[in-house]
One Martini backbone bead per residue (centre of mass of N, CA, C, O) as a GRO file, in nm:
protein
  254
    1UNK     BB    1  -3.749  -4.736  -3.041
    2UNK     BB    2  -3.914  -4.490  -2.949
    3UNK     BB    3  -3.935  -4.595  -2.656
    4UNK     BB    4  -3.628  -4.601  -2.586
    5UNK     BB    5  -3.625  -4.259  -2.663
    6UNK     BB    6  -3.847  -4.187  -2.412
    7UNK     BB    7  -3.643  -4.306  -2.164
    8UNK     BB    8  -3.388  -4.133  -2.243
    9UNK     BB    9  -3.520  -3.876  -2.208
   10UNK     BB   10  -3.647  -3.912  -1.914
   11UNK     BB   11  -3.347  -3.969  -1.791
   12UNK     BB   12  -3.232  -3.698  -1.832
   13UNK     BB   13  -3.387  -3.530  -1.704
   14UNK     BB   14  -3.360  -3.632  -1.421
   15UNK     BB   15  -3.052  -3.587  -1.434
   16UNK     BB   16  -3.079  -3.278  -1.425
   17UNK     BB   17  -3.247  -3.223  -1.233
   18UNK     BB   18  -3.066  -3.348  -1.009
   19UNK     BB   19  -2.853  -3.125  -1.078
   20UNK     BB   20  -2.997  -2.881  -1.014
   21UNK     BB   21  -3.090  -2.935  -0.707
   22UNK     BB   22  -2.748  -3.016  -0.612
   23UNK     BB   23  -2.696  -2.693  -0.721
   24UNK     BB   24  -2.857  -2.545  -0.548
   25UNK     BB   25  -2.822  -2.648  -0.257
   26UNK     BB   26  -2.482  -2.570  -0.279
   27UNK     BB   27  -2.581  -2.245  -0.288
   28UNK     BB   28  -2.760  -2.215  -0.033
   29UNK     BB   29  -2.472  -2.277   0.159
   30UNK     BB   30  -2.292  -2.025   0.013
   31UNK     BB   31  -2.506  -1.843   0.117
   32UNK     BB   32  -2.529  -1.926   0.415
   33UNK     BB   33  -2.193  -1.890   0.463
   34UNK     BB   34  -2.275  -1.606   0.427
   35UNK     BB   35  -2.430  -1.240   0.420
   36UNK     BB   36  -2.712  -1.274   0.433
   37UNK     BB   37  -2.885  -1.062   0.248
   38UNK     BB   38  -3.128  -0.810   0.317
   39UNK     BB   39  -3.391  -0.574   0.321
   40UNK     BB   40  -3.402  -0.304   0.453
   41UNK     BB   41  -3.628  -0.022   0.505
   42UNK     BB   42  -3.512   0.171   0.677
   43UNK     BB   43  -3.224   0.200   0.456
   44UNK     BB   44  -3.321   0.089   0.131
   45UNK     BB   45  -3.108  -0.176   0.172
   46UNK     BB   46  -2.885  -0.417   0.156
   47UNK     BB   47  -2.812  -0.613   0.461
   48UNK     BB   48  -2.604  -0.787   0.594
   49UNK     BB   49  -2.734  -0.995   0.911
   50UNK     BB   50  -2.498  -1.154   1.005
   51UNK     BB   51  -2.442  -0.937   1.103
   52UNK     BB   52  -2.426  -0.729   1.443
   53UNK     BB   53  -2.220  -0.498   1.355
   54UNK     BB   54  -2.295  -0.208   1.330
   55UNK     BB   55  -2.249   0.132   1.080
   56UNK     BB   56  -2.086   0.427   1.026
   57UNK     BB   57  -2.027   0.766   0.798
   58UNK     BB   58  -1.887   1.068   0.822
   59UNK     BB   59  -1.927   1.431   0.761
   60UNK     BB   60  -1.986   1.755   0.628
   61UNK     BB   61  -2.136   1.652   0.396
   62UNK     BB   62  -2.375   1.550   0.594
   63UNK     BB   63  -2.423   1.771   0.778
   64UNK     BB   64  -2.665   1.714   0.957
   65UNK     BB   65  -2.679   1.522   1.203
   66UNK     BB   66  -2.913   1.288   1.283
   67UNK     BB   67  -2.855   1.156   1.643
   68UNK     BB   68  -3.132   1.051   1.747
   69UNK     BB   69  -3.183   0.842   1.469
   70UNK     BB   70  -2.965   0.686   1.473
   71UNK     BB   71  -2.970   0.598   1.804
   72UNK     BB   72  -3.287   0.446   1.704
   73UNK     BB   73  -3.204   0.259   1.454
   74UNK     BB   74  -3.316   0.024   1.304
   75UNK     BB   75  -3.265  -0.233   1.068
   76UNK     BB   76  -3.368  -0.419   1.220
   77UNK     BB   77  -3.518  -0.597   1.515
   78UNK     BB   78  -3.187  -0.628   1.651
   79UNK     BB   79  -3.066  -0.422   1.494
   80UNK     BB   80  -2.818  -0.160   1.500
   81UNK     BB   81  -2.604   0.043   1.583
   82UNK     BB   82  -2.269   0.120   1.723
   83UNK     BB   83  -2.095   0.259   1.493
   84UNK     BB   84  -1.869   0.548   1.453
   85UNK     BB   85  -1.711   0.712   1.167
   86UNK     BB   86  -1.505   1.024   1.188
   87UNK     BB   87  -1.418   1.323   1.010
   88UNK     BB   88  -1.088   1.493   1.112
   89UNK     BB   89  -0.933   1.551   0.835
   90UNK     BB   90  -0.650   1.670   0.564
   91UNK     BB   91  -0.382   1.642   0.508
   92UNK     BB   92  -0.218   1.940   0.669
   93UNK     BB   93  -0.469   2.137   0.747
   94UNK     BB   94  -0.722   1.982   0.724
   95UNK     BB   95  -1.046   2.066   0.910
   96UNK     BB   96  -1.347   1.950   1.048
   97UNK     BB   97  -1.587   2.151   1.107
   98UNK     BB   98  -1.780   1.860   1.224
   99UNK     BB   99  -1.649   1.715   1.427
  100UNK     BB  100  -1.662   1.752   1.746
  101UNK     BB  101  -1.985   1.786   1.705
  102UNK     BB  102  -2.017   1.483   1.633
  103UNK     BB  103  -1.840   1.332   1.823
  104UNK     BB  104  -1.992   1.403   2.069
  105UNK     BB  105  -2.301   1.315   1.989
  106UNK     BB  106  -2.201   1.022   1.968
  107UNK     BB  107  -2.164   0.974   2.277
  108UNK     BB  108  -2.431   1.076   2.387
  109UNK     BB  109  -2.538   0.823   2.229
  110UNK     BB  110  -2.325   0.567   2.258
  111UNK     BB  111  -2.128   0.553   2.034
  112UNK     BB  112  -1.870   0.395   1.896
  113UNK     BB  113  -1.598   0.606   1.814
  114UNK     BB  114  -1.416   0.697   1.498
  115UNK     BB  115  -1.127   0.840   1.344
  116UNK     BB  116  -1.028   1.025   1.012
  117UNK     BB  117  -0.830   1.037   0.758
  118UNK     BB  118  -0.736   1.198   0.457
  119UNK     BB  119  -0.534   1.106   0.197
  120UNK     BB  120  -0.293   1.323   0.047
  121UNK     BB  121  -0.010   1.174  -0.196
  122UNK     BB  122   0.110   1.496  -0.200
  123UNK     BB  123   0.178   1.478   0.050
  124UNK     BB  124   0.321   1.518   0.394
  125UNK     BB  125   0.301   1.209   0.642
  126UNK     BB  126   0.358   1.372   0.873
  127UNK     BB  127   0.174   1.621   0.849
  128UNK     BB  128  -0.065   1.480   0.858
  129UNK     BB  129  -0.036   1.347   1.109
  130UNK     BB  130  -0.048   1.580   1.285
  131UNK     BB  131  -0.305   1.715   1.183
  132UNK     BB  132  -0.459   1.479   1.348
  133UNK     BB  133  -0.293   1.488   1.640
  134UNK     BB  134  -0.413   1.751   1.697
  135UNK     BB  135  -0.740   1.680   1.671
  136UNK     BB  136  -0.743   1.388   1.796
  137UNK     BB  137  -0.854   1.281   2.132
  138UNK     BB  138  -0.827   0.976   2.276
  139UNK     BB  139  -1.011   0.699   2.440
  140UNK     BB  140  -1.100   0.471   2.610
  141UNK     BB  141  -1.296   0.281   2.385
  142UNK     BB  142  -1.246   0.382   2.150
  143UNK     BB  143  -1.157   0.392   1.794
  144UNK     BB  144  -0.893   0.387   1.596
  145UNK     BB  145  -0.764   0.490   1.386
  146UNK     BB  146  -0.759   0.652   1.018
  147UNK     BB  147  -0.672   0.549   0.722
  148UNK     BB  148  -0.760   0.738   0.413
  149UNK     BB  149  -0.711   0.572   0.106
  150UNK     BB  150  -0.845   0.646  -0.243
  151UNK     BB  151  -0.583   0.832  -0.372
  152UNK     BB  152  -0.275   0.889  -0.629
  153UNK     BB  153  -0.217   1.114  -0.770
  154UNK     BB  154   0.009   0.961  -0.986
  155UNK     BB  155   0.162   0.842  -0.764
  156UNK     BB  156   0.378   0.594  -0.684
  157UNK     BB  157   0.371   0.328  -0.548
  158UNK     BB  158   0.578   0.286  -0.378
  159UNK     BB  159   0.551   0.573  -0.215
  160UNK     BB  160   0.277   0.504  -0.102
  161UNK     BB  161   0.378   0.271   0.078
  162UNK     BB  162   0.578   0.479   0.239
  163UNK     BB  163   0.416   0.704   0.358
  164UNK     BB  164   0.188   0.520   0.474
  165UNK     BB  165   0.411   0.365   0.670
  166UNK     BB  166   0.455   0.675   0.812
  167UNK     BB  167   0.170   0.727   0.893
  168UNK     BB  168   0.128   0.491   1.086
  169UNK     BB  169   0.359   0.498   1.278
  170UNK     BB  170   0.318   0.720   1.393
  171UNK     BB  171   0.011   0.688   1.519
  172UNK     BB  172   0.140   0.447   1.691
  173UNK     BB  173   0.326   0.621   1.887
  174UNK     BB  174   0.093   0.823   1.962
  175UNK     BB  175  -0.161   0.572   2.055
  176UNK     BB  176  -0.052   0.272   2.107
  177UNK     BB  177  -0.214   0.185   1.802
  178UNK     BB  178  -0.353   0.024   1.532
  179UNK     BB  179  -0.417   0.154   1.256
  180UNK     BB  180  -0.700   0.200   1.029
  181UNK     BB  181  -0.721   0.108   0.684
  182UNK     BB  182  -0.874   0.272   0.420
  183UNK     BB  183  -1.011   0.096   0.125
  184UNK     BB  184  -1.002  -0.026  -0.182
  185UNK     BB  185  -1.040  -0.348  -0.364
  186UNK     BB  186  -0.804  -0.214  -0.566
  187UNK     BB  187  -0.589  -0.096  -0.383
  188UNK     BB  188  -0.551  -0.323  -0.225
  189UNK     BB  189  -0.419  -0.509  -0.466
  190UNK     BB  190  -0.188  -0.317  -0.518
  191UNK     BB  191  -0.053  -0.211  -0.255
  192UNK     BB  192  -0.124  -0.356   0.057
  193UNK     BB  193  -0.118  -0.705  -0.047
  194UNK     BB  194   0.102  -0.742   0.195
  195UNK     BB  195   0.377  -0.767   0.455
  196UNK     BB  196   0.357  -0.444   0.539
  197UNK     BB  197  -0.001  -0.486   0.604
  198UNK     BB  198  -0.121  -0.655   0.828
  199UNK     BB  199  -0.078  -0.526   1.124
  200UNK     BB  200  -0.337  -0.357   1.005
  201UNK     BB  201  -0.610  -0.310   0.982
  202UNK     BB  202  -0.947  -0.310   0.773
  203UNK     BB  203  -1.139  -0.115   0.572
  204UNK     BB  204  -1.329  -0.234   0.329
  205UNK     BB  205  -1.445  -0.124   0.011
  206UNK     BB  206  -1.767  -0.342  -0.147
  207UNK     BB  207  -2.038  -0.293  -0.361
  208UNK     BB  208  -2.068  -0.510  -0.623
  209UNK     BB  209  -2.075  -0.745  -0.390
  210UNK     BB  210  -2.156  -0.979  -0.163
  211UNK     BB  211  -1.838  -1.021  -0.170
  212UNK     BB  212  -1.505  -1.045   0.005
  213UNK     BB  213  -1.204  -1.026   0.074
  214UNK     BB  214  -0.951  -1.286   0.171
  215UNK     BB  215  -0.849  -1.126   0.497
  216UNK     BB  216  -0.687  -1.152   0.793
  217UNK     BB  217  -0.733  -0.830   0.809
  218UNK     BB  218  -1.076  -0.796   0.826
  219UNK     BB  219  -1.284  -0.587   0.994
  220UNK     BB  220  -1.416  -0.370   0.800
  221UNK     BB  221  -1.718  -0.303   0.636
  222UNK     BB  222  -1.840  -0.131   0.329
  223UNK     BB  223  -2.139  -0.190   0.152
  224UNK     BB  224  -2.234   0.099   0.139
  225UNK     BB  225  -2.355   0.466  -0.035
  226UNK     BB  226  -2.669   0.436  -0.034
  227UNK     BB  227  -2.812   0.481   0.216
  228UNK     BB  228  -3.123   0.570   0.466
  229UNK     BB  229  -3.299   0.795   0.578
  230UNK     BB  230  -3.564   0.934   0.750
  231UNK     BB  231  -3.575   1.258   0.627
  232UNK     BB  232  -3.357   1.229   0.403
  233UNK     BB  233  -3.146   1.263   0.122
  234UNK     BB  234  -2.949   1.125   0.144
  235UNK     BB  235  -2.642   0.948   0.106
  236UNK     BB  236  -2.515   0.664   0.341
  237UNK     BB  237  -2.223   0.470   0.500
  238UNK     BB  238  -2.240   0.141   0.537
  239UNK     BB  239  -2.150  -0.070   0.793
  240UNK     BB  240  -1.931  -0.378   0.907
  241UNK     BB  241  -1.857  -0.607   1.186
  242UNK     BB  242  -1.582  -0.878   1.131
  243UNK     BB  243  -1.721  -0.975   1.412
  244UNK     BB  244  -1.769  -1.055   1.744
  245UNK     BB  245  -1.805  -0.877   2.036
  246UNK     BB  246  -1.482  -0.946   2.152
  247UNK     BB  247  -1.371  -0.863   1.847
  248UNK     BB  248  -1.451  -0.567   1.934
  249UNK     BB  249  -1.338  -0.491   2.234
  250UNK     BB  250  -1.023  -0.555   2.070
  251UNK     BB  251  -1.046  -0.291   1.919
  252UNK     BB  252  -1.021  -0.125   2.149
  253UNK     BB  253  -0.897   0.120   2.372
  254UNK     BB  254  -0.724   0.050   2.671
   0.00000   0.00000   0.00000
């Protein structure tokens, strides 16, 4: 009787062992098949490395850019920046101070530039795109303009879905292409998760995990906030787009 009960016992065992092995096994494959994080030095933060094209954004917050560094830094030994996104306006009036020195000095290293619009859900939406139209002139190359929409400064979901697609078809009249929306994961379930926004690209901040919304149209991802430049005490913004090189040269205008 104890020995059949010894034989139960390490059958089980194995039984279970087998089981905790073949949830492994299937655990990192599903690892594998997501955003591969590791750790960059260079910027002291987790980074999906399965994506090759990384990118940054800006704005008069992060002070003076260092330029030079930005345009020399490896993530890896094979992936660098690529794209930045500059922060040209908020609401109807303002403009970033430290735009155009951006602009200028993104372009003078090679990176591919897109500029943002800060939008404030109680301001007229459609002031809001002129003095963004008014500020920011795209060219062949460039990426998509960006409608950033963060707060609802407790406007209604309605009217908020209402005005920002306002400002995306001005945008879209004005540069002959289709608007860049971002907004975080919040956001996005409650707002714009329908098909009245389906045909905007999106570019969605996503910090807590390392998986993110499956939605057809999601091209770009925020995935720190939290992100080191060497010499620098700030903490900047890394993204990365989701697909390969000619899926980027795809979002360029043309």
């Amino acid at each position: 009787m104890k020995k059949k009960r010894i034989q139960l016992i390490v059958s089980l065992l194995v039984v279970f062992s087998f089981c905790w092995i073949l949830f492994s096994y299937i655990n990192s494959l599903t690892e594998d098949e997501g955003h591969q994080f590791s750790y960059s030095e260079a910027i002291q933060i987790k980074v999906p490395q399965k994506h090759l094209i990384h990118g940054i954004d800006v704005s008069h917050h992060n002070g003076i850019v260092p330029w030079n560094h930005l345009s020399e830094l490896e993530i890896f030994d094979t992936v660098s920046l690529k794209f930045v996104f500059i922060k040209a306006t908020e609401g109807r009036s303002l403009q970033d101070p430290n735009f155009e020195i951006n602009w200028r000095k993104a372009k003078q290293k090679g990176l591919i530039a897109g500029a943002y619009h800060f939008y404030i859900p109680t301001r007229d939406p459609i002031e809001q795109a002129r003095n963004f139209c008014k500020m920011v002139k795209l060219q062949e190359g460039d990426l998509p303009p960006v409608c950033d929409i963060e707060v609802t400064n407790r406007v209604s979901h309605p009217k908020i879905r209402k005005d920002i697609k306002a400002f995306l078809d001005y945008l879209t009249d004005h540069y002959h292409t289709k608007p860049i929306l971002y907004t975080n994961t919040r956001m996005y379930s409650d707002l714009f998760n329908n098909e009245e926004f389906t045909d905007f690209p999106l570019w969605l901040a996503s910090y807590e995990s390392n998986t993110i919304l499956n939605t057809d149209n999601l091209r770009f991802w925020q995935y720190s906030k939290q992100g080191k430049l060497e010499g620098n005490s700030k903490s900047w913004d890394y993204n990365v787009f989701l697909g390969d090189h000619s899926d980027f040269e795809s979002m360029l205008i043309k």
